[in-house]
C-alpha positions in Angstrom: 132.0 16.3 47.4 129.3 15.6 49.2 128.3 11.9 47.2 129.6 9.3 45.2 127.0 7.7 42.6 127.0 4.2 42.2 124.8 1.8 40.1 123.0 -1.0 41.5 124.6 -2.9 39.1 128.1 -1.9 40.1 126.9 -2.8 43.4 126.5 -6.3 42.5 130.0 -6.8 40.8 131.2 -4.9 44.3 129.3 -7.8 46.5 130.0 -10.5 44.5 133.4 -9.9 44.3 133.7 -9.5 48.1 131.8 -12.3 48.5 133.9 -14.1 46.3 137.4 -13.4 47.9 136.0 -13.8 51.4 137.3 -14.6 54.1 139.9 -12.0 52.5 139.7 -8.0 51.8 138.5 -7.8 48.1 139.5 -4.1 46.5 139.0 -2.2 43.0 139.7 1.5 41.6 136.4 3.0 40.7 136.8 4.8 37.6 133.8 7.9 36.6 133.2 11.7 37.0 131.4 14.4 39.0 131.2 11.8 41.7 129.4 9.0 39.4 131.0 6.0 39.2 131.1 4.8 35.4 132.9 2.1 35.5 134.9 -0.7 38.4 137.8 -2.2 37.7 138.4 -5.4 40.2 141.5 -5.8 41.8 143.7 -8.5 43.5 144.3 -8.1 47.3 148.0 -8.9 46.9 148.2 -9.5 50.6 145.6 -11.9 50.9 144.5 -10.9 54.2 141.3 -10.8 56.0 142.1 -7.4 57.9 144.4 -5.2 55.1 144.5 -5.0 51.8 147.2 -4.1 49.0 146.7 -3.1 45.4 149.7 -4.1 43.6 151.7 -1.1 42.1 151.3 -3.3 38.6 147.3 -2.9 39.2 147.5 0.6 40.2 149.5 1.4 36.7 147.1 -0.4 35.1 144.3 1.3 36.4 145.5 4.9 36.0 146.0 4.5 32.0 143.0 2.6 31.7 141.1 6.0 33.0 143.2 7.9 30.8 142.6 5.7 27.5 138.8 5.9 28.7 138.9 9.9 29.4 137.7 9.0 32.8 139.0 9.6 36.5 140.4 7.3 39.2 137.5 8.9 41.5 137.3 6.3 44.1 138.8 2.8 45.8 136.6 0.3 46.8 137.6 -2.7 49.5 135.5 -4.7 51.9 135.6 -5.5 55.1 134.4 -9.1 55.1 133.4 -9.9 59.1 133.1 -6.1 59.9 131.0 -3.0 59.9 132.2 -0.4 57.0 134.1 2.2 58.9 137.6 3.2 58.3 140.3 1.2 60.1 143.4 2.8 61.1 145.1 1.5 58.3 142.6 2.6 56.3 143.0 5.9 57.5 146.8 6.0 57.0 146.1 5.0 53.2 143.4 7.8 52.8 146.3 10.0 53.0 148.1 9.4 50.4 145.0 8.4 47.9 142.7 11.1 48.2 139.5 9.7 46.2 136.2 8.7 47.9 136.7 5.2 50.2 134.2 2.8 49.2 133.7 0.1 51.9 131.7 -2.7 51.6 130.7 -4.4 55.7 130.1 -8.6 54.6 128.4 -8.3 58.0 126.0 -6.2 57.4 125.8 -6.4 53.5 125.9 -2.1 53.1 128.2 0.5 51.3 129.5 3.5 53.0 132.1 6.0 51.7 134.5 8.4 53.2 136.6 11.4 52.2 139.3 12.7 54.1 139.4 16.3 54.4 140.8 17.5 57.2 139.2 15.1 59.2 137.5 11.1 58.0 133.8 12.3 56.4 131.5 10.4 55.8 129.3 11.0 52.9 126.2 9.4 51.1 126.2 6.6 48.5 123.4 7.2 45.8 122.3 4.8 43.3 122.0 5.8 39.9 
């Protein structure tokens, strides 16, 4: 995968809801296939911290069989990074392992998207709109 397709108007549900649980991480499961995102499901940062987030398992469940009702994949997670730039943090890193989809992040800093895959190595790769 060299992409993940998102819609400008996806994009606005992403900032706003950023925006809206700042000074905290905000997070969602991005639902879709072949790399485009159909469809964002908003999440609750269960730790509500400005550094980490947690999706609870309850959400996670949730999620996961709302794909499957829909025909859809879990293709990506989305979080922000509200006073940051949008790289992986270690702990994001740690997390990538065991939830290999594409790593939206969104910097409040500097208001842009940037996703990562890890492979064997963090990789960055573009974010299109659709």
């Amino acid at each position: 995968m060299q992409k993940i397709i998102l819609s400008s108007s996806d994009k606005k549900i992403l900032t706003e809801h950023a925006e809206n649980e700042k000074p905290n991480e905000s997070c969602a499961i991005l639902f879709g296939k072949n790399n485009v995102v159909s469809e964002v499901f908003l999440t609750k940062n269960v730790e509500e911290s400005p550094t980490n987030f947690t999706i609870s398992n309850e959400q996670l469940i949730e999620g996961y069989k709302i794909a499957e009702e829909k025909k859809v994949d879990v293709i990506g997670i989305f979080h922000s990074h509200p006073n940051s730039e949008a790289y992986p943090s270690n702990t994001d890193k740690k997390f990538m392992q065991s939830n290999p989809v594409v790593w939206i992040i969104y910097s409040g800093a500097t208001k842009d998207f940037r996703a990562y895959l890890l492979e064997s190595e963090i990789k960055e790769i573009a974010v299109e709109e659709k």
